[in-house]
N, C-alpha and C positions, 0 to 999 in steps of 0.2 A: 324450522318447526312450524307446523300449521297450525291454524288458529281451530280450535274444537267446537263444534254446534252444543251450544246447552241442552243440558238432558231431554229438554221437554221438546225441543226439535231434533230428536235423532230420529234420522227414517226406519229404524229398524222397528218403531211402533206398529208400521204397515206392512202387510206382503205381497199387497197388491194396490192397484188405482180403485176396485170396487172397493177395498176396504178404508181408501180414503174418501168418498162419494157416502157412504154410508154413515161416517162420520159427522161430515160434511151437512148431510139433514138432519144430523140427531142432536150437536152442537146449534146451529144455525136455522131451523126451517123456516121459524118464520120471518126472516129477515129476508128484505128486496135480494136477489139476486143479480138478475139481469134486463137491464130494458132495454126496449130499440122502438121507435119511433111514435113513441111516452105509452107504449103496453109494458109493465112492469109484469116479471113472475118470481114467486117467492121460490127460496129451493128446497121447501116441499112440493110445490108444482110444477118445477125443475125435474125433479128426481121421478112423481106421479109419472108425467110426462114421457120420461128418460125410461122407467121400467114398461111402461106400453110398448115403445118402441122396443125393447129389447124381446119381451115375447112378441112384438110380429115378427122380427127376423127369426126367433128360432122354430116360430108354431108355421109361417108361412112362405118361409123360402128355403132355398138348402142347405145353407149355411153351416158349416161346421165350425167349434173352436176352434181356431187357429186361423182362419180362412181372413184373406185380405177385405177391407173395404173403403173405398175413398169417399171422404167428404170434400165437395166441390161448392162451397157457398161462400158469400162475403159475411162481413158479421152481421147475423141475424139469430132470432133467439133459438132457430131453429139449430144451427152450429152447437153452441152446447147440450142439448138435447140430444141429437143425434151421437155426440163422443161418446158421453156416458151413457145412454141407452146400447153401442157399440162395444162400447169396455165391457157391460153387466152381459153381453151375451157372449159373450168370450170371444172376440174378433179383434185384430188388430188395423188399429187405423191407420190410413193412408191422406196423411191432407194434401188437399191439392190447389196450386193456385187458382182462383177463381177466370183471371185472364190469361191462362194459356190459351195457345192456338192448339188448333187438330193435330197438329204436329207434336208438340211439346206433351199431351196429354195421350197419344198413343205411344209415345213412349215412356213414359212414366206407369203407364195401366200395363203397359204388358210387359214392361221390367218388373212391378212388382207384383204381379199375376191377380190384381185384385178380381174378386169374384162379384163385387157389388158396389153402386156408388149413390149418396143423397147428391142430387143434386138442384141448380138451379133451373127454372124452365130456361131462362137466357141464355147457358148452355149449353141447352140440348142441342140443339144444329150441328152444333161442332163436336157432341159426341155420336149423333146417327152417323156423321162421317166417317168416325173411326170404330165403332162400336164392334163391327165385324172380326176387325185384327186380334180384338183382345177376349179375356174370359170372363168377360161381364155379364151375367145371366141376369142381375136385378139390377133394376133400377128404379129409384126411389124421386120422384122428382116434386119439389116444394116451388111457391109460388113467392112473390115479394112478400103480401100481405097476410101470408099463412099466419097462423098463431095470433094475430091481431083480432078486435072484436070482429063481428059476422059485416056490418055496414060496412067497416072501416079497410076490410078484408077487400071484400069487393070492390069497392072503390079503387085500394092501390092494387089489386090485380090486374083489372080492368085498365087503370090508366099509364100502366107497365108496356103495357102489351098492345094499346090501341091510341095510347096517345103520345108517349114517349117513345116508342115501335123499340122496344128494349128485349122483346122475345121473338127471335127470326121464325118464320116456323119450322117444320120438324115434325118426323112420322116414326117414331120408335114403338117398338113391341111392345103392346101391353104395359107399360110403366105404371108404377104403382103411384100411390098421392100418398104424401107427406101429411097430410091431416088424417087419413085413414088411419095409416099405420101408428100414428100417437093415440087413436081413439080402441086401438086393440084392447081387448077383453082378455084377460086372462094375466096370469104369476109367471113372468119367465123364471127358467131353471138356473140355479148357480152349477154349470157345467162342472166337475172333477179335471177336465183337461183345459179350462179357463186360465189365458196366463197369469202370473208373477213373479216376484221378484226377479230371477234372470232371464224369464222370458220377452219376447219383442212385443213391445206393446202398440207403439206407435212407430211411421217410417214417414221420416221429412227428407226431402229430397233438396241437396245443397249443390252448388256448383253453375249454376243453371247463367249465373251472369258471367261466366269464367268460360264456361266449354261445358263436358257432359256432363248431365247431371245424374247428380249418385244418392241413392237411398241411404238416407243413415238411420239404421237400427238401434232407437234408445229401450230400453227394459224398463220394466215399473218400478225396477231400484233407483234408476237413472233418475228417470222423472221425482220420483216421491225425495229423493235425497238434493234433487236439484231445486224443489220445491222448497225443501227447507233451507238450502243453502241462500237463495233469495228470500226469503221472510226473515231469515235473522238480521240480512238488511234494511228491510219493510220496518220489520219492529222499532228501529230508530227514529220512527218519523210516522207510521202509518199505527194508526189504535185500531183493535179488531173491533167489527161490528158497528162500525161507525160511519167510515168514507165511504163515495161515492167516488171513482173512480173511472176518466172516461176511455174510452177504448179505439182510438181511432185507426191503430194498427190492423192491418190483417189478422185474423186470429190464427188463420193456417200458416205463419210465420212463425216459427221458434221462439221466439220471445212475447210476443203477444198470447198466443197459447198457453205458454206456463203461467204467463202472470196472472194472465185474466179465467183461463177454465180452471185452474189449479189452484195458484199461492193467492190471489183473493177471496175463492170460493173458500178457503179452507180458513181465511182469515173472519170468513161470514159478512165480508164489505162488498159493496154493490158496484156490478161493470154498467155503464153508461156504454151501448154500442154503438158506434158511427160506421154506419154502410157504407158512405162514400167520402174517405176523407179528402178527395181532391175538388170535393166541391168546399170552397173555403167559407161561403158568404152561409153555408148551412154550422160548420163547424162554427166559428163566432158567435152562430144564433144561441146554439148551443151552452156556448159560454156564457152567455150574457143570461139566458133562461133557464137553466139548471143550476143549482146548485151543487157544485162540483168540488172537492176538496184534492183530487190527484189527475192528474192528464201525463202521459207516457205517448211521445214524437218520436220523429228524428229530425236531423237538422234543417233538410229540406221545406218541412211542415211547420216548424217555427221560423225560419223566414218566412212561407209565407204568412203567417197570421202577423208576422210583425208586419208588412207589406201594407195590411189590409186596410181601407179605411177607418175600419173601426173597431180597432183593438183598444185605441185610449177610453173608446165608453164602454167596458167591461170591467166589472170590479172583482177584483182577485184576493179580496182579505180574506176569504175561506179557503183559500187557495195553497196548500202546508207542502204539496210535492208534486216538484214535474221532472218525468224521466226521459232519458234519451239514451236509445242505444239502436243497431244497427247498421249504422254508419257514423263516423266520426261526427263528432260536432266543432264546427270553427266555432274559436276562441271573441269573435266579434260578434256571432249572433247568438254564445251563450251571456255576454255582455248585455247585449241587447234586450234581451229576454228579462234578466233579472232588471236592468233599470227600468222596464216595462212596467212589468209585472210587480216587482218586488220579492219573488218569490225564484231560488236558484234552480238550475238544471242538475238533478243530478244524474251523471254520467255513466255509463257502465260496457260492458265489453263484452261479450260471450260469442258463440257460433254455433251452428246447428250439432256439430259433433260433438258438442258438450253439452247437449240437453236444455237451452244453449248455455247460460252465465256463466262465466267467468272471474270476472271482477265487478266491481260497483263503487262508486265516490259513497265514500260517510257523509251524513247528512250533517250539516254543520262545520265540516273539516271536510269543503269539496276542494279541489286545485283544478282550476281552470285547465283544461289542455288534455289530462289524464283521463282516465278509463278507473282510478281508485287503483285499493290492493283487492288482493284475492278473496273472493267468500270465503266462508269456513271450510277446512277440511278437502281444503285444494292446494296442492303444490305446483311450482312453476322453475322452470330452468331458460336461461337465454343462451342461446348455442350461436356457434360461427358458421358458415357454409361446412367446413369439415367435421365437422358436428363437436365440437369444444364448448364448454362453458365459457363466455366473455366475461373478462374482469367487472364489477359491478360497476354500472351507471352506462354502462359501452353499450350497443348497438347490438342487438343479434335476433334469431329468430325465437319467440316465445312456444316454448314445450310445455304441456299442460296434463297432470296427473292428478285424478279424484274419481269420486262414485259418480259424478255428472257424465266422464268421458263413454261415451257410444260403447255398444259390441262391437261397432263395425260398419262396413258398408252391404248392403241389400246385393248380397250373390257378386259380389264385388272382392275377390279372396286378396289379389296382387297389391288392388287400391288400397285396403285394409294395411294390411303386411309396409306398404308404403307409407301409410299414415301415424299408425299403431304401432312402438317399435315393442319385443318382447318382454318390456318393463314398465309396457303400459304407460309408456310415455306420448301423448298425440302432438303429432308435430304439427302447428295452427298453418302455418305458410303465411304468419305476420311479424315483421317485426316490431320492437318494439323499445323502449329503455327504460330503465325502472330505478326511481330514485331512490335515497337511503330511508326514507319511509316506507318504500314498499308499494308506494302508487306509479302505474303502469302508464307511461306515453306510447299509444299507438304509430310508430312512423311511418309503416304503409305497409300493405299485401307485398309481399317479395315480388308474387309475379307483375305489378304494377311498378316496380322498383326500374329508374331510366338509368343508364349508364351512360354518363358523358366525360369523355375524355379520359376514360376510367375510376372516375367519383360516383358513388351511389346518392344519385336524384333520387328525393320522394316526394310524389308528386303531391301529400295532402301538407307537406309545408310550404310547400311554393302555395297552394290553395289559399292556407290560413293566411298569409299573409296578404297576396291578388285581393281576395275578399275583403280587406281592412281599408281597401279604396272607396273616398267615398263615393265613386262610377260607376261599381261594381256591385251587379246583384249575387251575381254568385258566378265558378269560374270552373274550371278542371283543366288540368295538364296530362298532356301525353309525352312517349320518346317516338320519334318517328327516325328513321335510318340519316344517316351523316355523313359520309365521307371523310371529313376531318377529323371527327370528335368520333364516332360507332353510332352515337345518338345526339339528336338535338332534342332543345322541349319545346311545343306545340303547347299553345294557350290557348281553350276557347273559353270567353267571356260572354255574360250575358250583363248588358247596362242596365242601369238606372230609371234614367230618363232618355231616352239617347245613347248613345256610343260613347266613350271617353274618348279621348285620345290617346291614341298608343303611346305617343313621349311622354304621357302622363304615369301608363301602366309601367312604363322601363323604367321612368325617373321613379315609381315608387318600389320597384322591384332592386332596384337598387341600392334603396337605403334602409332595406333588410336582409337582402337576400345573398351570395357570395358570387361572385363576377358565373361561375361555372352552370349555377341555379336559373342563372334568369333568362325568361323565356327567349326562342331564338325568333319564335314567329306568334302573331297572336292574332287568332281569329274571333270577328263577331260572331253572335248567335243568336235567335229569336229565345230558344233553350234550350235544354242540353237532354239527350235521351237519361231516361231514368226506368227503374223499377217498378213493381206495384207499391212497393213502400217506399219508393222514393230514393233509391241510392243508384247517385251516375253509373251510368254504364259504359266505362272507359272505352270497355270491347266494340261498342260500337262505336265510339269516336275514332279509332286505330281503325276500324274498317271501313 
């Protein structure tokens, strides 16, 4: 039996994303919105904004309803402007990583045949590269300091580009500017063939640290029902109209996206943007200089601010929720965190295919290790390789049914049909085990799963544990081929201060782990490849 969203969060209030944006400023306008580097805009000047932009795409380019568009920017206040002004002209967005290569982005632009992209000047080089292959006729290109006052504009333009040498150059057609097109004059049209409810509204492209990466087609039902599927667990902890909330994730990521342009806008609480969260000594500042009441990491990003020198002189009594999802979180640096801080992590689960969430820790009744139980109005099955249900508490791969799960994959019919069985069941490809409360332990990606000796290795328990060394800054496990065994494990560690000793790492792998688990070889590391958001990339440690 699934748990029911209360009436006042059922999606079926909406039939579309414009009709939640309209909402959105009638409830909330004059409340802060979003800021990024301390320019605040309300979301009536949000939305001002967002409807300019929408009648220049329709009064000054080709653009039809239906018609693809990628937004290619890191978070800046320009990113939410651009969605919504996208949504209100009847176009389906395409986001795009900011740090792809030429490579990565002409395949993505001409898989999903986008006709238009905003993007960043930084950028452009590497789209005049590819620009040729694909059906990109407009291009919209914004500056760092856009939208900032006129001095302060110039200023970080200027020191983007001439003192940081952060804009390579680049000779593209006619490109349009990103402050023009918000200063458009004129009412765009609410188009009649404008998506929603089962139409594609937006396409996020998942796979991409695995092998190929595949469009996943979420609809405004998706979205709008995923929206509320997360805010009935916001509500436990989060008051509307009140938080401030910071943003250090990518926004073009599945879960920073819903949170931040959707279920807090709609909650009328304010996104703090962080451009670049891998600069740490800027994040800190941040902390220490805003008053912030919610921050949303992943584990990566809280090691490092635990790392940092100066995490103990930041005061966190305003501080009521910190979230973590897209990669697991070890059990010592969500420890860590709370004696830190004082304030727990809460954890949660989803994937791009589900719009993304999945599950979520209740606030108050988290358990350390898990992912929570499921949002409302989402059911779950844990299957065997022969696709059986596992006795409960056993091991098996998590199936996942709700209004969150995708159409599909983007012109992707076989992958679908593989994914999606005819009962609407998505098959995640994680396992998982799920206690008699109904909170979810992530055990690892199937295809990251080592076979040794014929025992199913997972490499994020061997992790959780490597990690608990006090040597060890953080760690990853591979299976590399064996002879004896089919596989062995491969540890790369990254130290402390120095290197530990390896009789140190065995002796401690030993007195948790089972003789078959512990690593056969263990490599040092300056660090370990990663993401834009920061999740190892096993894929290239195997290769």
């Amino acid at each position: 039996m699934t748990e029911p969203l209360a009436e006042e969060l059922r999606p079926e209030r909406f039939s579309s994303l414009t009709e939640v944006i309209d909402y959105i400023v009638v409830e909330h306008g004059s409340l802060p919105a979003f800021s990024c580097f301390g320019k605040s805009l309300t979301y009536t000047e949000v939305n001002d904004l967002s409807n300019r932009f929408a009648h220049y795409l329709q009064s000054e380019t080709k653009l039809q309803a239906g018609d693809r568009i990628a937004i290619q920017l890191p978070n800046l206040l320009q990113f939410p402007i651009a969605f919504f002004g996208a949504v209100k002209a009847g176009l389906v967005v395409v986001n795009t990583n900011p740090l792809y290569t030429a490579h990565e982005m002409e395949h993505q632009f001409k898989d999903s045949g986008v006709k238009a992209i905003i993007i960043l000047n930084s950028f452009c080089a590497k789209l005049e590269s590819i620009i040729e292959l694909t059906d990109i006729e407009t291009v919209i290109v914004t500056q760092l300091g856009d939208l900032q006052n006129p001095i302060k504009r110039q200023f970080m333009n200027w020191g983007a580009k001439y003192v940081k040498k952060l804009v390579p150059h680049y000779s593209l057609t006619a490109p349009a500017d990103f402050n023009t097109a918000v200063q458009s004059q004129g009412t765009h049209v609410k188009h009649p063939d404008a998506g929603r409810e089962n139409d594609v509204a937006l396409i996020l492209y998942t796979g991409g640290t695995t092998g190929f990466a595949k469009g996943a087609m979420l609809s405004h039902n998706n979205l709008i029902a995923n929206m509320m599927q997360l805010r009935a667990r916001c509500l436990l902890i989060i008051d509307d109209q009140s938080e401030s909330i910071a943003a250090p994730l990518p926004l073009y990521h599945s879960y920073a996206f819903l949170l931040h342009c959707l279920t807090m806008p709609f909650a009328g609480n304010h996104n703090v943007l962080i451009t670049n969260p891998r600069d740490i000594d800027n994040v800190i500042s941040l902390l220490k200089n805003t008053r912030l009441s919610g921050f949303v990491g992943i584990n990566t990003l809280y090691l490092a601010l635990l790392r940092h020198k100066d995490i103990g002189s930041i005061d966190f009594s305003e501080m009521k929720f910190c979230g973590a999802g897209g990669m697991p979180m070890t059990t010592s640096v969500a420890e860590q965190w709370i004696d830190m801080t004082g304030c727990e992590i809460i954890e949660g689960y989803g994937l791009t295919e589900c719009s993304p969430v999945v599950s979520v820790n209740i606030p108050g009744k988290v358990k350390l290790g898990t992912v929570g139980p499921l949002v409302p109005e989402t059911e779950m099955l844990v299957m065997d390789d022969e696709g059986q249900e596992v006795p409960a508490g056993e091991r098996g791969e998590l199936w996942i049914r709700g209004p969150q799960v995708m159409l599909g994959y983007w012109q992707q019919e076989q992958a679908t049909r593989e994914t999606i069985n005819e009962q609407r069941w998505l098959k995640t490809g994680d396992y998982v085990q799920v206690d008699e409360e109904g909170y979810i332990s992530i055990v690892d990606r199937k295809k990251d799963m080592i076979l040794v000796s014929g025992f199913n290795v997972f490499p994020n328990e061997i992790e959780d544990w490597v990690n608990s060394h006090p040597g060890v800054l953080e760690c990853a496990a591979i299976g590399v081929p064996n002879e004896r065994t089919g596989e062995a494990i491969r540890l790369f560690v990254v130290g402390k201060d120095g290197n530990p000793e390896v009789a140190s790492i065995i002796t401690h792998c030993k007195a948790g782990l089972t003789a078959y688990k512990i690593p056969r070889e263990i490599r040092f590391v300056a660090d370990l490849p990663k993401s834009n958001i920061g999740k190892i990339l096993r894929r290239e440690l195997r290769e």
